[in-house]
C-alpha positions, 0 to 999 in steps of 0.5 A, a space after each residue: 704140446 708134448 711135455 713127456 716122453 715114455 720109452 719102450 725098453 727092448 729094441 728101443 733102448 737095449 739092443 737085445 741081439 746077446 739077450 736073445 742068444 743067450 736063450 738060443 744057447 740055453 736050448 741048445 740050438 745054434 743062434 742062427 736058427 733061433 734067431 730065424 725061427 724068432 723072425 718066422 713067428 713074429 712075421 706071423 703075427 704070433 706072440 715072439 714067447 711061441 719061439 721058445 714052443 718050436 723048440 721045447 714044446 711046454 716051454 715056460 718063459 718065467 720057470 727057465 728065468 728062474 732056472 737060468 738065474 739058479 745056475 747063474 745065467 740070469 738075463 741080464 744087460 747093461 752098458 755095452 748092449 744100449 743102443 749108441 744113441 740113448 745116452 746122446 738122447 736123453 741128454 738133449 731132451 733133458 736140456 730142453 726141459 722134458 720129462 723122461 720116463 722108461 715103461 716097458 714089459 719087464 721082469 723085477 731083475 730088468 727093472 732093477 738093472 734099468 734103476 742102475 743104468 738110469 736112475 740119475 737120467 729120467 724122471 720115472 722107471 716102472 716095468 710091467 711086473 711092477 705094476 702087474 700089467 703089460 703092454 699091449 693091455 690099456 692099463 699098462 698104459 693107464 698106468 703111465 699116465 697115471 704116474 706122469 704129471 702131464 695130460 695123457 695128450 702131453 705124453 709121447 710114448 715111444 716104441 718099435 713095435 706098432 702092435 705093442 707100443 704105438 697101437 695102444 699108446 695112441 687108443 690111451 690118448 698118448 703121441 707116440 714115435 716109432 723107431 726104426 730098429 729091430 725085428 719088430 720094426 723091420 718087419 712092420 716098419 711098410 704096414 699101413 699102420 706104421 705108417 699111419 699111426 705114429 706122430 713120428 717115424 725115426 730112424 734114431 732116437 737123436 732125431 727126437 729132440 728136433 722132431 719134438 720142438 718142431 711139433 711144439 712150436 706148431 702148437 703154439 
């Protein structure tokens, strides 16, 4: 049976659509070629950081972060940029008495805004720069297990891309969902290993809670 349930954060909790244009304005291309060329790479099969080389060869993600922070433009997100079916969410598979937890590739600022947003929601909130590992590296996901107190087959773990989150959510033992959002997903939403690989395929996270007693009763 399931017990727990791990989310990804980008695409999966936050729409990250004003994050990403925010990058596209910081160098200085329209937001529609940026947000193209982001499609093109990530089409490809290449990491989604090699967007930022197409425009600024030498481009380095985490030295921009902190030049952005400096002049006052950090990344940032919050109420307004969740997915409208988060909260809906997390308060029905709580009243069914899961464990929730949010594990993502994310910076020390990202984890301290999700603590804001979700602290009284969820049971566990770590990032990849808190326990210096990430995703889709097996001990990121060693990691979770770890700090979740269920077995690693009690664990749904859910995500929208199949290469970051349910692929190696499934290698470390976990069940795993896919939602169907995002360029991620919809870009791999008809590839055999999206079809195939998740325990579950949704369309929105409100499908959980009915997906996830119909799994646990067939287990009993």
């Amino acid at each position: 049976m399931i017990h727990a349930v791990v989310f990804d954060v980008g695409e999966c909790l936050v729409d990250e659509t004003r994050e990403y244009g925010t990058w596209a304005d910081w160098l200085g291309v329209p937001r529609h070629t940026f947000h193209a060329v982001f499609g093109a790479v990530i089409a490809q099969g290449r990491d989604y950081r090699e967007t930022f080389q197409e425009f600024r060869s030498g481009f380095d993600l985490y030295e921009e972060r902190e030049k952005r922070a400096a002049t006052g433009q950090p990344e940032s997100f919050g109420e307004e940029d969740l997915y409208e079916d988060v909260r809906p969410a997390f308060r029905q598979l709580r009243a069914d008495g899961l464990w929730l937890g949010i594990a993502g590739n994310q910076t020390v600022r990202a984890g301290r805004i999700l603590r804001e947003l979700f602290s009284d929601d969820v049971d566990l909130i770590g990032t990849s720069d808190d326990w210096g590992a990430s995703k889709p590296d097996a001990e990121f996901f060693k990691r979770v297990a770890a700090v979740v107190p269920f077995e690693v087959g009690e664990i749904l773990y859910v995500g929208d891309r199949c290469d970051n989150d349910i692929k190696p959510a499934r290698q470390a033992g976990m069940h795993t969902a896919l939602v169907h959002r995002g360029p991620w997903a919809s870009i791999q939403w008809n590839s055999t290993e999206a079809k195939e690989l998740p325990t579950f395929r949704i369309e929105s996270l409100d499908e959980l809670a009915v997906r996830l007693d119909e799994f646990n009763a067939s287990m009993r």
